[in-house]
N, CA, C and O atoms as a GROMACS GRO file, in nm:
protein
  356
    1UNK      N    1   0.084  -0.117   0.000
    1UNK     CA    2   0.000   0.000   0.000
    1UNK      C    3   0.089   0.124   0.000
    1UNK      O    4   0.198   0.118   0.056
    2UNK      N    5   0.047   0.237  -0.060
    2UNK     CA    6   0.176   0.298  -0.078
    2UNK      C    7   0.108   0.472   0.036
    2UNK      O    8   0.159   0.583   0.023
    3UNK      N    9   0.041   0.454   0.092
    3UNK     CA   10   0.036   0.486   0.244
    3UNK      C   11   0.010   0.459   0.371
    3UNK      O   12  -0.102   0.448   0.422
    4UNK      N   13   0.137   0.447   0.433
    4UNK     CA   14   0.140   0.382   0.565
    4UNK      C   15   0.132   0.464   0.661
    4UNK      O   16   0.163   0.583   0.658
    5UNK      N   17   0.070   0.371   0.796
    5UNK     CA   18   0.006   0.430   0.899
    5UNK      C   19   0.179   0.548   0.951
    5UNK      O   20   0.161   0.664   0.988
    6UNK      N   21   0.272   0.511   0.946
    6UNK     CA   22   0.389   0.611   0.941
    6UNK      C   23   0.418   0.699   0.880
    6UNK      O   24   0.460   0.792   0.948
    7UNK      N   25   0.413   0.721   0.726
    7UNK     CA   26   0.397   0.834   0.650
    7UNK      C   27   0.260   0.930   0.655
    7UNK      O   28   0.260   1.047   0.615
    8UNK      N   29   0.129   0.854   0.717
    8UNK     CA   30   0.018   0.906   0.738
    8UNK      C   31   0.083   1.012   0.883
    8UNK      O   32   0.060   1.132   0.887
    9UNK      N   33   0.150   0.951   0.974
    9UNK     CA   34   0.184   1.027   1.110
    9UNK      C   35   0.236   1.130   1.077
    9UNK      O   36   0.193   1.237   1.120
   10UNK      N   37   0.375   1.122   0.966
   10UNK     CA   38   0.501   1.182   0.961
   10UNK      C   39   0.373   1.324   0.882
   10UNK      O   40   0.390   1.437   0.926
   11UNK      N   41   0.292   1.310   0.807
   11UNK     CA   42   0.251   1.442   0.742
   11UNK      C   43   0.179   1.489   0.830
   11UNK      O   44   0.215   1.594   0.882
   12UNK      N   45   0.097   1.445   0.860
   12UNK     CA   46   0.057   1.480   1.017
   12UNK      C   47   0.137   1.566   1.134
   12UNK      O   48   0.105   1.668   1.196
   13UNK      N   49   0.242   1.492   1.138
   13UNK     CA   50   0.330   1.570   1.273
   13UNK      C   51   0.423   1.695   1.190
   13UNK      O   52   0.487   1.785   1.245
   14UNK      N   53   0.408   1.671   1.046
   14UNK     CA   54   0.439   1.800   0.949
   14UNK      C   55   0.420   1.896   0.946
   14UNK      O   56   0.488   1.998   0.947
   15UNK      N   57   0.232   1.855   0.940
   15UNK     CA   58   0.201   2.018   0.889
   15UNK      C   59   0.087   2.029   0.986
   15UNK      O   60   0.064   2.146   1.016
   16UNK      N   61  -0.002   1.930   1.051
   16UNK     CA   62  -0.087   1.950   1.136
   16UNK      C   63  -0.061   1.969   1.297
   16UNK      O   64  -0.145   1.958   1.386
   17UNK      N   65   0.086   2.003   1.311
   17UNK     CA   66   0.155   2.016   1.453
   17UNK      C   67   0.121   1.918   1.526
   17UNK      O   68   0.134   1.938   1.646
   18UNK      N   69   0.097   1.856   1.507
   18UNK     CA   70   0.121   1.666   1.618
   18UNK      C   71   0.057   1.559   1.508
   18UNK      O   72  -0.009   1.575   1.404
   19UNK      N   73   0.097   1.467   1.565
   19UNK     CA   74  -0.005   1.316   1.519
   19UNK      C   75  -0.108   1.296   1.512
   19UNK      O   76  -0.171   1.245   1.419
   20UNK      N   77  -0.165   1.362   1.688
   20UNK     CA   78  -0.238   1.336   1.678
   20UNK      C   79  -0.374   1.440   1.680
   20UNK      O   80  -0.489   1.433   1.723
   21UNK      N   81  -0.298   1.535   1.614
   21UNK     CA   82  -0.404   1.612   1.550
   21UNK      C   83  -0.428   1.604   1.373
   21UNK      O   84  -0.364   1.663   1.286
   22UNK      N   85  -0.519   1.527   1.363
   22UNK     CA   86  -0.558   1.446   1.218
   22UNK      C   87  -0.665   1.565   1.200
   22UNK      O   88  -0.737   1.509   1.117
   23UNK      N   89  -0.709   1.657   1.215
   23UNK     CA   90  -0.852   1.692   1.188
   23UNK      C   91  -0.803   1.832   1.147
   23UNK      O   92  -0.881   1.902   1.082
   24UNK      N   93  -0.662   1.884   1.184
   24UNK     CA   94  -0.634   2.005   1.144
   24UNK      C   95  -0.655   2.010   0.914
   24UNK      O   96  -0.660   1.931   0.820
   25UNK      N   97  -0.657   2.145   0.938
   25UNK     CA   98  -0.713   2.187   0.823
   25UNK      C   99  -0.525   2.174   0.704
   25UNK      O  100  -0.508   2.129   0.591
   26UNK      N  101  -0.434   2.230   0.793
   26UNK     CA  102  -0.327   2.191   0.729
   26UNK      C  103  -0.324   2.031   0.693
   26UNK      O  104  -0.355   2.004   0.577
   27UNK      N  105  -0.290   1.914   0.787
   27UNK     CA  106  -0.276   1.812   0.794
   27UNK      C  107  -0.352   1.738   0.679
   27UNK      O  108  -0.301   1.660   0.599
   28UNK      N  109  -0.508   1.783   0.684
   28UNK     CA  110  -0.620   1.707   0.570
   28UNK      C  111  -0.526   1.738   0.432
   28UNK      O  112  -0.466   1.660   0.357
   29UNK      N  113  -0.543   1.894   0.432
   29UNK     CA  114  -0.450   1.991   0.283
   29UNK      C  115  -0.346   1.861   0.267
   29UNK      O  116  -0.390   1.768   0.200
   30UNK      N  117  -0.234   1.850   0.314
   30UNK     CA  118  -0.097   1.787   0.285
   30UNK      C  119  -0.144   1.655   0.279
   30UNK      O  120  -0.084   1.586   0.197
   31UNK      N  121  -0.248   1.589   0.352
   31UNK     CA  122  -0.258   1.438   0.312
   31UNK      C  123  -0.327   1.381   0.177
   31UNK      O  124  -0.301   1.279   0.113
   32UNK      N  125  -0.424   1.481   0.157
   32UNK     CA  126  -0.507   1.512   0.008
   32UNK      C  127  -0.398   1.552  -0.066
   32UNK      O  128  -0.395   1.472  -0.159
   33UNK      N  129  -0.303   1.635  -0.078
   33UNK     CA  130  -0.178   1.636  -0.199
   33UNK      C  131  -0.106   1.531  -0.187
   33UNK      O  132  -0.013   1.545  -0.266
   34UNK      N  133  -0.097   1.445  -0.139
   34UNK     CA  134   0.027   1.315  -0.156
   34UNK      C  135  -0.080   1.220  -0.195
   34UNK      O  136  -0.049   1.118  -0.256
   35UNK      N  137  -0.189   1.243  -0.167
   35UNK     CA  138  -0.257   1.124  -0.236
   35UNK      C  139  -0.277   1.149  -0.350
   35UNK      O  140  -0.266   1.050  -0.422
   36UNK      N  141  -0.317   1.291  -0.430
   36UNK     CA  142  -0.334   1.359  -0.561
   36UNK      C  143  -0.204   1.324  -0.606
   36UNK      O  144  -0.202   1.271  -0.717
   37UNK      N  145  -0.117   1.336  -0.561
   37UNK     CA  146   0.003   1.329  -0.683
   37UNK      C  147   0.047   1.195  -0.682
   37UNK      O  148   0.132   1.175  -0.768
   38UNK      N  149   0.009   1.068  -0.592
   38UNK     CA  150   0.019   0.918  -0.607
   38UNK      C  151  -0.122   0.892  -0.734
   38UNK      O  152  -0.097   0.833  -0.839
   39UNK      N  153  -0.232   0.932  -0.712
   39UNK     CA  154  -0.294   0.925  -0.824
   39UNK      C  155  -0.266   0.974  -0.947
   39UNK      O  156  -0.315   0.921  -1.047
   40UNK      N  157  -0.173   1.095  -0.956
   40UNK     CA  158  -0.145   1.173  -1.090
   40UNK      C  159  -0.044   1.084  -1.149
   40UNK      O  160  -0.024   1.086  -1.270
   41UNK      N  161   0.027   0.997  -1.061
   41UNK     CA  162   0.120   0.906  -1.106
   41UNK      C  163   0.046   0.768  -1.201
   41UNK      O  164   0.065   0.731  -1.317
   42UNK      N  165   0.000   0.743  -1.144
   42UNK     CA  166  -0.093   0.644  -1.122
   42UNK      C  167  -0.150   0.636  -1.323
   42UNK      O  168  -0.128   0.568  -1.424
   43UNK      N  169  -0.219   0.737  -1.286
   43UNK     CA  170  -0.280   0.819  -1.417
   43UNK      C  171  -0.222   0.807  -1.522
   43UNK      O  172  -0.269   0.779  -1.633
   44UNK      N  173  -0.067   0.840  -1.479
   44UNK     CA  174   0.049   0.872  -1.617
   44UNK      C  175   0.035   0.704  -1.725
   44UNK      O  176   0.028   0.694  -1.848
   45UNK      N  177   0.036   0.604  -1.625
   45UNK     CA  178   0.071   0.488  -1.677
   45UNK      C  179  -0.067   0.413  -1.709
   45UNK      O  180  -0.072   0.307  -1.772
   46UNK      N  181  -0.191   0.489  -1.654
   46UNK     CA  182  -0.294   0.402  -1.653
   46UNK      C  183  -0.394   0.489  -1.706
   46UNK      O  184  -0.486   0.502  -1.626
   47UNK      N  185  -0.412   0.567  -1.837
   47UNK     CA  186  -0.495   0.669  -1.872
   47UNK      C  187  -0.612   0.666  -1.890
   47UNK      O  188  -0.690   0.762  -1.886
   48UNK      N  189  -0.655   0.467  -1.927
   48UNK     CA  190  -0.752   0.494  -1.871
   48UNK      C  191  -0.849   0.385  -1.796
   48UNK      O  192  -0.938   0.301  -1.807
   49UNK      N  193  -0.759   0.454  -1.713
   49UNK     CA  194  -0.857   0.398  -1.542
   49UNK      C  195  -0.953   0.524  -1.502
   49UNK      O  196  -0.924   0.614  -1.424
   50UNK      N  197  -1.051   0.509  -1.559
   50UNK     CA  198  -1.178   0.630  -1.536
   50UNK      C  199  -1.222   0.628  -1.397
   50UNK      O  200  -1.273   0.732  -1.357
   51UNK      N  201  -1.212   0.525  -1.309
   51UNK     CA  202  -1.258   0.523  -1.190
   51UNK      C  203  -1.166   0.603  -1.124
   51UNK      O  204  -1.211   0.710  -1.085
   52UNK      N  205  -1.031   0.577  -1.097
   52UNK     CA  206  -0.903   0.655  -1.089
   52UNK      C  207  -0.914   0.830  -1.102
   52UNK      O  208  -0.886   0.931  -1.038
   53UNK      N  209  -0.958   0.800  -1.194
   53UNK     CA  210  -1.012   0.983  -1.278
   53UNK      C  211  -1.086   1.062  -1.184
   53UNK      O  212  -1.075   1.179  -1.149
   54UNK      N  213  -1.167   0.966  -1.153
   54UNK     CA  214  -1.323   1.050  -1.067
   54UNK      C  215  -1.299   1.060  -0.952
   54UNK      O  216  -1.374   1.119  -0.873
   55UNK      N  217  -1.148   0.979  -0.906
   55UNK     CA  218  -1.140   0.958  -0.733
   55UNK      C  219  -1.075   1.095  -0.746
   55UNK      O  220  -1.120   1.185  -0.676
   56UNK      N  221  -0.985   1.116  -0.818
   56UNK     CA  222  -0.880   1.220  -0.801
   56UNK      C  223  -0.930   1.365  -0.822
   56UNK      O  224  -0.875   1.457  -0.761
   57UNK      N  225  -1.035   1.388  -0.907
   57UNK     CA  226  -1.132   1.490  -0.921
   57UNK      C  227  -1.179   1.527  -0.800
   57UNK      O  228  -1.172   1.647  -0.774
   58UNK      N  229  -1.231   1.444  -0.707
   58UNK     CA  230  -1.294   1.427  -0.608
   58UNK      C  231  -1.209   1.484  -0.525
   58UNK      O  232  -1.218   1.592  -0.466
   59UNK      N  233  -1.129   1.406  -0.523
   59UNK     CA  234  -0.988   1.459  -0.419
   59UNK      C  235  -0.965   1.622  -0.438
   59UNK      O  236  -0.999   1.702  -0.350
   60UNK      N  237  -0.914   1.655  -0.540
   60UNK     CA  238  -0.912   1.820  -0.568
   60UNK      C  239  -1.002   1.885  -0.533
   60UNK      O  240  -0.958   1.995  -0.499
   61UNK      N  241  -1.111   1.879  -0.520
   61UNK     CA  242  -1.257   1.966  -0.497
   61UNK      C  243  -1.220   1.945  -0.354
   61UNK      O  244  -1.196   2.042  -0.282
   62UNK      N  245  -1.215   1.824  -0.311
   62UNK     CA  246  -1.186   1.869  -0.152
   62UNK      C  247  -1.106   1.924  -0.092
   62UNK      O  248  -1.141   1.980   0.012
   63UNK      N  249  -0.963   1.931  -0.138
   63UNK     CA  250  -0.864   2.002  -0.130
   63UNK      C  251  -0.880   2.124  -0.132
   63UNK      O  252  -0.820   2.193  -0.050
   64UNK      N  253  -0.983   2.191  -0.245
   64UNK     CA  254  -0.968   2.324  -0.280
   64UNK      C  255  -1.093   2.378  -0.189
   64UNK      O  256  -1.103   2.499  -0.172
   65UNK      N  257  -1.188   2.287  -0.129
   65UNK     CA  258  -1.283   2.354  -0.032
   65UNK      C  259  -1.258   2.379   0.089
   65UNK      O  260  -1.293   2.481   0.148
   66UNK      N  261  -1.173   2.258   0.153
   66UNK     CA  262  -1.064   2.343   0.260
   66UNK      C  263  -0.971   2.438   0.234
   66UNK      O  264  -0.960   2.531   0.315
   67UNK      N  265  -0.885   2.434   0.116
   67UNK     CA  266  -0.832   2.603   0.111
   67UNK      C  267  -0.915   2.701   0.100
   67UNK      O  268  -0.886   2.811   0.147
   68UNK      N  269  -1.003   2.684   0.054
   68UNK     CA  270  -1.124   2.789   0.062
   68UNK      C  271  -1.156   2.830   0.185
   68UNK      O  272  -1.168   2.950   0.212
   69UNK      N  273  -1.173   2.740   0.265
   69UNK     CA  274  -1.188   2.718   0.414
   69UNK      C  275  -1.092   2.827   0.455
   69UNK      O  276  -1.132   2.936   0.493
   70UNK      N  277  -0.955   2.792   0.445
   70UNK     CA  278  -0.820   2.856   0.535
   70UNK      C  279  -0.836   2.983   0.471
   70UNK      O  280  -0.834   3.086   0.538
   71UNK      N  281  -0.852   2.986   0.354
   71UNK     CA  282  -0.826   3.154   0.306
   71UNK      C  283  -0.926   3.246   0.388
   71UNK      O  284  -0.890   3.357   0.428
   72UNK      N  285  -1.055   3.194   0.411
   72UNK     CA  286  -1.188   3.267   0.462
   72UNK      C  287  -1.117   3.269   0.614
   72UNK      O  288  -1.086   3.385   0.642
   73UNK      N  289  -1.091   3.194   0.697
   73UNK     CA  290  -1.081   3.166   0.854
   73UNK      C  291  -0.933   3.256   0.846
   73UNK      O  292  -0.942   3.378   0.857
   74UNK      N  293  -0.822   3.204   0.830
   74UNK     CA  294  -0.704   3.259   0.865
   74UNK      C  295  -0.562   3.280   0.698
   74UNK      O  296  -0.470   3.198   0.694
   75UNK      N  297  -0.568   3.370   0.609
   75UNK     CA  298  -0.492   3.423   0.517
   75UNK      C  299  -0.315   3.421   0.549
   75UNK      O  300  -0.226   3.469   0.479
   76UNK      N  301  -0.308   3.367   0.646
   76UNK     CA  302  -0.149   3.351   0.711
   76UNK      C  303  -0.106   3.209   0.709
   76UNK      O  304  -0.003   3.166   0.658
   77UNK      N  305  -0.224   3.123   0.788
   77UNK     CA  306  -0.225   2.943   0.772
   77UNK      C  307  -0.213   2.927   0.603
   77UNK      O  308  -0.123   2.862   0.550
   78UNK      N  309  -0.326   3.002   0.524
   78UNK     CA  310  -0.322   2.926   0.397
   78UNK      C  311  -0.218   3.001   0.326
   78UNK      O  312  -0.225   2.950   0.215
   79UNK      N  313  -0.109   3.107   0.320
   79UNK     CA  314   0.004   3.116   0.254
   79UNK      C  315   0.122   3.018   0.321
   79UNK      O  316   0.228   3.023   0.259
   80UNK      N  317   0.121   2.954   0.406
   80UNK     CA  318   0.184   2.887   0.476
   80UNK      C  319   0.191   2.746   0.449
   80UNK      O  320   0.294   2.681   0.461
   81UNK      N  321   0.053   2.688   0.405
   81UNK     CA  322   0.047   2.603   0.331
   81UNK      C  323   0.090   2.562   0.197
   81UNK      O  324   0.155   2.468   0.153
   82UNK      N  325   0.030   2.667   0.145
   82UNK     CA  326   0.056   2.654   0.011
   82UNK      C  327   0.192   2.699  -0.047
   82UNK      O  328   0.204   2.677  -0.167
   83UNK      N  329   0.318   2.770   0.027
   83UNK     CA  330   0.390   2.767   0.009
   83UNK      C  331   0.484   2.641   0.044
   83UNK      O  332   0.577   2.621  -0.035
   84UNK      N  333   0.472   2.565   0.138
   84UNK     CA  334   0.527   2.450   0.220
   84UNK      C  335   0.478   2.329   0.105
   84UNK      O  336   0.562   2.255   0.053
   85UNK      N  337   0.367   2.322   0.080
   85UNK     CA  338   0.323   2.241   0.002
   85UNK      C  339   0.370   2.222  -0.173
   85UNK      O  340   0.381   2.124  -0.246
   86UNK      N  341   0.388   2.358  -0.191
   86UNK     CA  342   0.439   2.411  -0.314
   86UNK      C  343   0.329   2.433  -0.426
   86UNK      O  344   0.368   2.410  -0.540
   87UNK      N  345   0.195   2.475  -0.412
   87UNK     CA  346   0.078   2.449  -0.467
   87UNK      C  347   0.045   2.580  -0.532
   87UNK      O  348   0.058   2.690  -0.478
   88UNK      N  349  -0.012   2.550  -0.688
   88UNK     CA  350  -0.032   2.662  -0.696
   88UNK      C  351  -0.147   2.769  -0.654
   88UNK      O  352  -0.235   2.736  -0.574
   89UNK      N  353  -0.144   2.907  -0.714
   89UNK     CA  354  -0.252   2.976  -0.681
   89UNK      C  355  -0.211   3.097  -0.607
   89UNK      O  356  -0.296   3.176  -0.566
   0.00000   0.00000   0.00000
């Protein structure tokens, strides 16, 4: 499986300031981009896996409704992110 309950921690204790804070708005952001870009991989070799397609669509909309989120609540968290993350926008 190419995310483990350890790399799930390590982004976690990254960007959501502990482990075991899973619910922070950073933490979701950074765990939704490593899964987007394991699917964008994914994609490269498998163009067409349409199911694949719709997960990762999915994934982005959520991604971009919590930055939506951070930009509305706090404009300091979400340049912070998105610079750390390297994302555009």
């Amino acid at each position: 499986m190419y995310l483990t309950k350890e790399k799930k921690q390590e982004l976690f204790e990254k960007h959501g300031n502990a482990a075991s804070n899973t619910g922070s708005a950073e933490g979701q952001i950074a765990l939704f981009t490593f899964r987007i870009n394991h699917l964008t991989e994914h994609l490269k070799n498998n163009r067409k896996d349409f199911n694949t397609e719709r997960s990762l669509v999915k994934l982005v909309g959520k991604r971009r409704s919590l930055l939506d989120y951070l930009v509305k609540k706090d404009i300091l968290r979400y340049r912070a992110i998105i610079k750390e993350l390297g994302l555009r926008k």
